[in-house]
FILUMTOR-561790 format. One record per residue (C-alpha): x, y, z; residue number from 1. Coordinates in steps of 0.25 Angstrom, whole numbers, m for minus. Layout:
N
px:X	py:Y	pz:Z	i:NUM .
...
REM end
This chain:
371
px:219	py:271	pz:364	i:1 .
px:231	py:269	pz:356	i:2 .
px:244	py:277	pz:358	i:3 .
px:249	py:286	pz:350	i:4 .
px:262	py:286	pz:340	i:5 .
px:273	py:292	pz:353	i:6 .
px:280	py:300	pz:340	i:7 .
px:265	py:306	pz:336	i:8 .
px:262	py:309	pz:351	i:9 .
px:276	py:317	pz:353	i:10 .
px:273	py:324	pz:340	i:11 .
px:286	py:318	pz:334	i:12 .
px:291	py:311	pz:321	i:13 .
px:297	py:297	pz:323	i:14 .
px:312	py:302	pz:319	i:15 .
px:311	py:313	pz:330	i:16 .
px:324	py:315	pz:338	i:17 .
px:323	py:315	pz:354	i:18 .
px:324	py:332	pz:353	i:19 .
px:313	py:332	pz:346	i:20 .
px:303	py:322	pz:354	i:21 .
px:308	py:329	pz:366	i:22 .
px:304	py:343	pz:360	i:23 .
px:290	py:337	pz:355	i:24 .
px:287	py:329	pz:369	i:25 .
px:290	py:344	pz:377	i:26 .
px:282	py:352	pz:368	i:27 .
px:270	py:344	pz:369	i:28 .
px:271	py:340	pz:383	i:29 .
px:271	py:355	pz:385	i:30 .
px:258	py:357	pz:379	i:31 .
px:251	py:344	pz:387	i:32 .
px:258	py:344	pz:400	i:33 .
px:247	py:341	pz:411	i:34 .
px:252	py:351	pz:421	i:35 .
px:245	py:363	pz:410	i:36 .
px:233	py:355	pz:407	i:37 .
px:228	py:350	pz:424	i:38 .
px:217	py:340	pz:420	i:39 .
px:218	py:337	pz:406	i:40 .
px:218	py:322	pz:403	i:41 .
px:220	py:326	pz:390	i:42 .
px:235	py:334	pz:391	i:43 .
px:238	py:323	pz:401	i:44 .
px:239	py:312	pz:393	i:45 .
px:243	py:320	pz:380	i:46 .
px:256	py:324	pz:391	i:47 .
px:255	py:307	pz:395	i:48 .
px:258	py:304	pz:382	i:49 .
px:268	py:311	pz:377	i:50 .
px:276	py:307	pz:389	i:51 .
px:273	py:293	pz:385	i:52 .
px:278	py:297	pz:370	i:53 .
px:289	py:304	pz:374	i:54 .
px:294	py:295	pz:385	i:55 .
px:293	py:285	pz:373	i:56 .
px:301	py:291	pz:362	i:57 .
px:311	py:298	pz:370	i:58 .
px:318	py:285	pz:375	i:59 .
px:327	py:279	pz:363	i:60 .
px:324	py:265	pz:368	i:61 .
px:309	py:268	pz:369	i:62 .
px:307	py:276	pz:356	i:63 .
px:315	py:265	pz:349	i:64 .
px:306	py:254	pz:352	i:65 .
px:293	py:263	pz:351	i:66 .
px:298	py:266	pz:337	i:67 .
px:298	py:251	pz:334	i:68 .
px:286	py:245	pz:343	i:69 .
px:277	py:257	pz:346	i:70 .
px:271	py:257	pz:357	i:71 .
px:270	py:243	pz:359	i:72 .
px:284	py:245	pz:365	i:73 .
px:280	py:248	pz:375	i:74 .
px:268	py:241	pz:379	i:75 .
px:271	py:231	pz:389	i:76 .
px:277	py:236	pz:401	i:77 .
px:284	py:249	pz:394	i:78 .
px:270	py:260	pz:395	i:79 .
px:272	py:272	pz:400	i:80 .
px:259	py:272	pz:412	i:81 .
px:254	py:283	pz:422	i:82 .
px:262	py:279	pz:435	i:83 .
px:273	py:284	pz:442	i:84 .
px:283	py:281	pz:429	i:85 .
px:275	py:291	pz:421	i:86 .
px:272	py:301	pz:431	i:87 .
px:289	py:301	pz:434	i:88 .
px:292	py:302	pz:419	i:89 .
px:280	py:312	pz:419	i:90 .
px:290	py:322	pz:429	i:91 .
px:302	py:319	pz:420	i:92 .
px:293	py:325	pz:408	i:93 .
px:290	py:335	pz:416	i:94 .
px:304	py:338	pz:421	i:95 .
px:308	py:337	pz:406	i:96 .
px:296	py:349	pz:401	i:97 .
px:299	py:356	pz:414	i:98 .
px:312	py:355	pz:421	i:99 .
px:320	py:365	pz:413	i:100 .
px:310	py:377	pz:417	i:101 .
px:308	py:371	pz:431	i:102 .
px:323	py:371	pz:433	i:103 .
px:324	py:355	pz:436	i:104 .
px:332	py:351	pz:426	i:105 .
px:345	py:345	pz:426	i:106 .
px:343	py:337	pz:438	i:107 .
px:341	py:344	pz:455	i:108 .
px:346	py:357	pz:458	i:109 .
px:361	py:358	pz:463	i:110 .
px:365	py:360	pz:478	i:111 .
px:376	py:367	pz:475	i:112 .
px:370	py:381	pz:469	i:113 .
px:379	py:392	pz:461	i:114 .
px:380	py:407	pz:468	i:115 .
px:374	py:417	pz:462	i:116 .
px:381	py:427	pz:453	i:117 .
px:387	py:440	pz:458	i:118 .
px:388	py:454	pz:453	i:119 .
px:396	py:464	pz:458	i:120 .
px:395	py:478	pz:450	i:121 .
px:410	py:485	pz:450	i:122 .
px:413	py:500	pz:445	i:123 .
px:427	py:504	pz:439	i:124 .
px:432	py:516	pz:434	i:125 .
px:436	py:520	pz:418	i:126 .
px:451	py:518	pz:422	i:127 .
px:449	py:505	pz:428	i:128 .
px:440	py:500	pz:417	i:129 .
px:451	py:504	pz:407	i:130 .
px:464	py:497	pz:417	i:131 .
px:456	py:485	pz:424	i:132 .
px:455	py:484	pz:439	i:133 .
px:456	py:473	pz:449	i:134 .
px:446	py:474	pz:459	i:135 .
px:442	py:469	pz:472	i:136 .
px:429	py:465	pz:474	i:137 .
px:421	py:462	pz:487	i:138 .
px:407	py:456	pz:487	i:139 .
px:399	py:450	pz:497	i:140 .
px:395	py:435	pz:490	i:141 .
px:392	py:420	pz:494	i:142 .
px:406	py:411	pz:497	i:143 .
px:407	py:395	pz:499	i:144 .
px:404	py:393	pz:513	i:145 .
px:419	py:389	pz:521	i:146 .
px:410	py:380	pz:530	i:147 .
px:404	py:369	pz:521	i:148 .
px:412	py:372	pz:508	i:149 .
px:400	py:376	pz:502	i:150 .
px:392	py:363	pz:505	i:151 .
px:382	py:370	pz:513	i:152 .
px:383	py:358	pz:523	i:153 .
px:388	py:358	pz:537	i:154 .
px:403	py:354	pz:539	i:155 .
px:404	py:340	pz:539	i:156 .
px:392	py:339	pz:533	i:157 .
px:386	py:336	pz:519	i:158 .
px:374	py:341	pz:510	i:159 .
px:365	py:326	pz:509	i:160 .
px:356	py:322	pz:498	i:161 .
px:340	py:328	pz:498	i:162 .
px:332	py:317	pz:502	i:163 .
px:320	py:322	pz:498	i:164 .
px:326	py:322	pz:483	i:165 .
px:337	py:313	pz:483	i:166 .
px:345	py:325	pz:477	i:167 .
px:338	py:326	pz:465	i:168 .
px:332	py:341	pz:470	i:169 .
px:318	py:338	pz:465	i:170 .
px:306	py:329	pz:472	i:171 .
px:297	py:323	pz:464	i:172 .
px:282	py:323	pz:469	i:173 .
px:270	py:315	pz:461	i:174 .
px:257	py:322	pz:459	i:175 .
px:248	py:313	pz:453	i:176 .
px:251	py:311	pz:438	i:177 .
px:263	py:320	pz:439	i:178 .
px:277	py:317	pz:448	i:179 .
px:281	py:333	pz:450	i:180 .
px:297	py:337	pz:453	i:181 .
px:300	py:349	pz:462	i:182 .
px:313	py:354	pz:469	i:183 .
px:315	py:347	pz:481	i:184 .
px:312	py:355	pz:494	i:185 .
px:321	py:349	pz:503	i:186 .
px:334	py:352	pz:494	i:187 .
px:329	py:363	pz:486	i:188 .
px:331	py:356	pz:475	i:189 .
px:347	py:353	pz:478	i:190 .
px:347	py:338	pz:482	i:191 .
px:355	py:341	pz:494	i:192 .
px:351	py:344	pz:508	i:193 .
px:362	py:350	pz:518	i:194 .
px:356	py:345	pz:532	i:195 .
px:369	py:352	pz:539	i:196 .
px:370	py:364	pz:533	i:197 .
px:383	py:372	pz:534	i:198 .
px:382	py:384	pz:547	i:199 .
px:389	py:393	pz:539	i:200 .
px:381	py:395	pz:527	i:201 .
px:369	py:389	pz:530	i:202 .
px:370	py:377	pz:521	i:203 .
px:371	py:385	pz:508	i:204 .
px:386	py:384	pz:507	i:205 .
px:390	py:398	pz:505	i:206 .
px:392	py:411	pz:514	i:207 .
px:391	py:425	pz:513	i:208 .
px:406	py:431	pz:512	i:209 .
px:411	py:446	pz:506	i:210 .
px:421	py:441	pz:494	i:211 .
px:433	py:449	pz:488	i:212 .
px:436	py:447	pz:473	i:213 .
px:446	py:453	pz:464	i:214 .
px:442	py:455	pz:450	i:215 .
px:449	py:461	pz:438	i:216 .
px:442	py:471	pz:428	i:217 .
px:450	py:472	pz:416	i:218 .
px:453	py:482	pz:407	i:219 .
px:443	py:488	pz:399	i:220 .
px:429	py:482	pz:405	i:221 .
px:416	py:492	pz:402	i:222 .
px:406	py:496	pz:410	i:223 .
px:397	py:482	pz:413	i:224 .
px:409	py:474	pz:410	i:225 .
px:406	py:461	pz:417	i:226 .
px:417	py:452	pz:424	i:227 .
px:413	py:438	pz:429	i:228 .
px:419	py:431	pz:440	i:229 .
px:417	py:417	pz:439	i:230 .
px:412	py:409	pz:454	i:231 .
px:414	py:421	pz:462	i:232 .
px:400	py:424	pz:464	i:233 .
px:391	py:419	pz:476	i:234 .
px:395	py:403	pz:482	i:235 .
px:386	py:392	pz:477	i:236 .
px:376	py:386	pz:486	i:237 .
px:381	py:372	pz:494	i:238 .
px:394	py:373	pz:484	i:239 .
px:387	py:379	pz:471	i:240 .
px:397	py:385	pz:462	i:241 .
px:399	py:401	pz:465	i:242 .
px:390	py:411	pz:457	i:243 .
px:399	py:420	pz:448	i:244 .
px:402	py:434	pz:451	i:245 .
px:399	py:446	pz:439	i:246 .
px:406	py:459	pz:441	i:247 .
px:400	py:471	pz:433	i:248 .
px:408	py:483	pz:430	i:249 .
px:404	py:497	pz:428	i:250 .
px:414	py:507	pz:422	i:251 .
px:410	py:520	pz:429	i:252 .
px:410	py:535	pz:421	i:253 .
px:423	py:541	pz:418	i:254 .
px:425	py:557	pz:419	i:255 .
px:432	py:558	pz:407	i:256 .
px:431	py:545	pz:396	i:257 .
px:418	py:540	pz:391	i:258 .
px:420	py:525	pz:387	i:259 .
px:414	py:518	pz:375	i:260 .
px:419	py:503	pz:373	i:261 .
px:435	py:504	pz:375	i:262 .
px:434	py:520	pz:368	i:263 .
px:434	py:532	pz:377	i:264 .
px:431	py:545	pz:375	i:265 .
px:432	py:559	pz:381	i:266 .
px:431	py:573	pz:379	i:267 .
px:440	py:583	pz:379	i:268 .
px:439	py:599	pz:378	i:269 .
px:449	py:605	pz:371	i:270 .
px:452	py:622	pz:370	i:271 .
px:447	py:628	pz:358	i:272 .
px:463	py:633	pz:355	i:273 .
px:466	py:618	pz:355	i:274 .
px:457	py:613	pz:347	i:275 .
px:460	py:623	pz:336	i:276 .
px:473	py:622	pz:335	i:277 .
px:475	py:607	pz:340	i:278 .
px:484	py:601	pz:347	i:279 .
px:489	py:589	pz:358	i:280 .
px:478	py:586	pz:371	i:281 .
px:485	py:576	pz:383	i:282 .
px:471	py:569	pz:389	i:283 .
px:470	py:558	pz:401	i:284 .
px:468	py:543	pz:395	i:285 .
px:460	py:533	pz:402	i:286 .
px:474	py:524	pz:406	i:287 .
px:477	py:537	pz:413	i:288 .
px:487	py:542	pz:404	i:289 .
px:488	py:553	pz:394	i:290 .
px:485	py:554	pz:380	i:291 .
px:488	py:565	pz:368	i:292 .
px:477	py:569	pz:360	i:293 .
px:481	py:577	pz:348	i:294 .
px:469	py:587	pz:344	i:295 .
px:471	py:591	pz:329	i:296 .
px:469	py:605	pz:325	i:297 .
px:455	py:611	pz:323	i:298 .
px:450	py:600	pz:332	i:299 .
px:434	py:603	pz:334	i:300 .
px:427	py:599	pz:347	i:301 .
px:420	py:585	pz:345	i:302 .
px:431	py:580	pz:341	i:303 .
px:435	py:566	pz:344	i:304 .
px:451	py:561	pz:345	i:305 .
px:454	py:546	pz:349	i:306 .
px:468	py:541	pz:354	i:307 .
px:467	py:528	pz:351	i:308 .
px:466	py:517	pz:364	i:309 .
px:465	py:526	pz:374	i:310 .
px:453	py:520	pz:377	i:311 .
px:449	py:509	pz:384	i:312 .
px:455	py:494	pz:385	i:313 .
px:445	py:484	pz:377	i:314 .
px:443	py:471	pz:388	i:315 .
px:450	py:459	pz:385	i:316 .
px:457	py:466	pz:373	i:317 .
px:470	py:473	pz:371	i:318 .
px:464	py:485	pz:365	i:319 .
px:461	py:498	pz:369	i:320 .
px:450	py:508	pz:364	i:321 .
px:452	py:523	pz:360	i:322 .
px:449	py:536	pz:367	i:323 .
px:439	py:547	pz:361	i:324 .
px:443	py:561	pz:364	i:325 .
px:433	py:571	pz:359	i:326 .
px:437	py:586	pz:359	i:327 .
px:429	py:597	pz:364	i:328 .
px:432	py:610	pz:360	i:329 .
px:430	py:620	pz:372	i:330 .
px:428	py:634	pz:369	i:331 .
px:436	py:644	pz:378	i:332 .
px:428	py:650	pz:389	i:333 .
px:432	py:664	pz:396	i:334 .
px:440	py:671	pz:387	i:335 .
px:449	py:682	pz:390	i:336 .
px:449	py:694	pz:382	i:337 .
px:462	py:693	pz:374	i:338 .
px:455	py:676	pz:371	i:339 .
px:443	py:683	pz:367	i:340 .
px:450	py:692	pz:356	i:341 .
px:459	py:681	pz:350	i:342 .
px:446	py:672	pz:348	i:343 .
px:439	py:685	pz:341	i:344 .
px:450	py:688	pz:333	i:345 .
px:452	py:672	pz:329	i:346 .
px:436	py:671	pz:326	i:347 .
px:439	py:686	pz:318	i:348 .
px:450	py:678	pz:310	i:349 .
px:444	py:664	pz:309	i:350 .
px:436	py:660	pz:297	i:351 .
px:431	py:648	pz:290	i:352 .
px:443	py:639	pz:289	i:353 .
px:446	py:640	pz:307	i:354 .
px:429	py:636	pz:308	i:355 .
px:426	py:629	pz:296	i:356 .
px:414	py:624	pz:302	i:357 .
px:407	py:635	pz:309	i:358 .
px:410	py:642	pz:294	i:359 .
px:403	py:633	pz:288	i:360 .
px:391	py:632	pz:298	i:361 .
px:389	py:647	pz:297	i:362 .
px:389	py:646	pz:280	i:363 .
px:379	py:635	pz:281	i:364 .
px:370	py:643	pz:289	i:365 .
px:371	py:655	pz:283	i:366 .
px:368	py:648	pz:269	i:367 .
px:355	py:642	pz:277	i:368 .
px:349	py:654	pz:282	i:369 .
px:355	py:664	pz:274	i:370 .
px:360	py:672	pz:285	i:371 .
REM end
C-alpha cells in the first residue's frame, strides 16, 4: 500500500511553518495516542504514522529533500522501522505530548531544592502605622547546615553521580512497543546520591535553628500591607537557594480615629452653648500633637470639619492625607433650676430665624394634615 503525501497526513499545507506542524502533529496525536485506545491496531498505526510524518518534516535537512524526492528519499537505508529506534523516538514523542503535565520537562530534577516560603503575621498599633517601626523578629525556620555547607555529604566527603540514571533523574523501561520514563527511585529524581551523608543534618544539608531578623515597616502601610524579605525564608535542600520570607501586617482598631485610605476620621461632641455660638475646639492628632478646629456659629450636629493632612502618610509618597472631624451636638443633661428657666425663657423668645429648620418642619406638617 502506498504511503500517504507526509503534509496530507499531518493535516498541513506545504508552506506551513514548523509552529504550525508542531500544533498539527500534537493535536492529532492527541486524539490517536495508543495508551487511550489498548488494542486498536487502527489508532496505532494512525499514531505510527504521524510519527513517521512528523519525524519527517520537522527536520529541515529531512523536509528539504522530501520536498524534492518524496519518499523516495528515503528508501534505501533511511525508513523509519519498528525496532528500538522507533520505540526510543516513540518516548521522545511521548515526552514532548506529555512532559510539561508530567513535570519532566527541561531535563532531571535539581539536587539542590529551594526552601519553602515563610509567613509570619505581625500586629502594630495606629500610631506606629502612621510613624513606621523597626521591629525584631524571631522565628523558628531551616538554616544551611555549618557541618557540610549545605552539601548534605559527610565532611571530606562528596555527593556522587546516581548510577542507576547516570544523573539524568529518569530511567527508562521498554514495555513491549513502548520504552516508558519514570523518576529514578534511587535518586528520587535528583541524579546524585550522598552515600556519606552529613551527622548533623541527616544528609539534607539544612538544620533546625530559632532565627532573629530586623525589619522596617514604613510609614503609612494598611492593614494586609505585605513586605517581602528576599532569601530569608527556610534553607534549600543539599545547597538549594533559600525560600523567601512574607511578613503580613494587620493594623489593629483605634479608640479614637477610624481610617479610610490615608484619611481619618473621628467624632467629636460638642455642648449645645458651643455650637450655637461657635467658637475654637483643641483636639489630639494622630502625630500625638495638637490641633485647633474652629467651629463656626450655628454649627449643627452631623457636621463634618477637615484640617487638612492631619491624616495619615501615603506609603512611598510625601503626602499626607486629611482628618475628618464630625460634630455631634450633645444636649445638656441634669439641669439645675436656674439652667431650666434661662432655656424656657430662650425657647419663650426664640422663633423662626434661631431654628429655621424645626420652623419649617412644623409648617410643612401642619399644611399636610391640616392640623
Amino acid at each position: 500500500m502506498a504511503k500517504r503525501d507526509y503534509y496530507e497526513v499531518l493535516g498541513v499545507s506545504r508552506d506551513s511553518t514548523d509552529v504550525e506542524m508542531k500544533s498539527a502533529f500534537r493535536k492529532a496525536a492527541m486524539q490517536c495516542h495508543p495508551d487511550r485506545h489498548p488494542g486498536d491496531k487502527a489508532a496505532e498505526a494512525r499514531f505510527k504514522e504521524l510519527n513517521e510524518a512528523y519525524q519527517t518534516l520537522s527536520d529541515a535537512q529531512k523536509r528539504a529533500a522530501y520536498d524534492r524526492y518524496g519518499h523516495a528519499a528515503f528508501e534505501h537505508g533511511g525508513g523509519f522501522g519498528a525496532g528500538d529506534g522507533f520505540a526510543a523516538s516513540m518516548a521522545d514523542i511521548f515526552d514532548d505530548l506529555f512532559g510539561d503535565v508530567m513535570g519532566r520537562r527541561g531535563g532531571r530534577a535539581s539536587a539542590r531544592e529551594r526552601g519553602s516560603d515563610l509567613r509570619y503575621n505581625m500586629e502594630i498599633s495606629l500610631e506606629e502605622a502612621y510613624r513606621g517601626k523597626a521591629a525584631t523578629l524571631k522565628l523558628p525556620t531551616s538554616v544551611i547546615c555549618a557541618a557540610c555547607s549545605g552539601s548534605g555529604a559527610r565532611k571530606g566527603s562528596k555527593p556522587k553521580t546516581c548510577p542507576s540514571c547516570a544523573g539524568l533523574g529518569r530511567v527508562r523501561a521498554q514495555q513491549g512497543f513502548f520504552a516508558i520514563e519514570r523518576t529514578c527511585p534511587a535518586c528520587q529524581g535528583r541524579g546524585q546520591v550522598i552515600d556519606n551523608p552529613c551527622p548533623s543534618c541527616a544528609g539534607s544539608g539544612r538544620t533546625a535553628l530559632e532565627r532573629t531578623l530586623s525589619v522596617n515597616v514604613p510609614p503609612g502601610v494598611e492593614d494586609g500591607t505585605r513586605i517581602r524579605l528576599a532569601g530569608e525564608g527556610e534553607a534549600g535542600l543539599r545547597g538549594g537557594p533559600a525560600g523567601d520570607l512574607y511578613i503580613f501586617l494587620s493594623v489593629k482598631p483605634h479608640s479614637f480615629f477610624q481610617r479610610d485610605g490615608a484619611d481619618l476620621y473621628c467624632r467629636v461632641p460638642i455642648s449645645m452653648v458651643r455650637a450655637a455660638l461657635g467658637g475654637e475646639i483643641a483636639i489630639h492628632s494622630i502625630d500625638g500633637g495638637e490641633c485647633k478646629l474652629k467651629v463656626p456659629e450655628g454649627t449643627q450636629s452631623g457636621r463634618q470639619l477637615k484640617v487638612k493632612g492631619k491624616g495619615m502618610p501615603v506609603l512611598r509618597a510625601r503626602d499626607f492625607g486629611d482628618l475628618h472631624v464630625q460634630i455631634s451636638v450633645e444636649t445638656p443633661q441634669n439641669l439645675t433650676k436656674r439652667q431650666r428657666d434661662l432655656l424656657n425663657e430662650f425657647e419663650t423668645e426664640s422663633s423662626h430665624h434661631t431654628h429655621p429648620e424645626a420652623t419649617g418642619f412644623f409648617a410643612r406638617m401642619k399644611e399636610l394634615f391640616g392640623k
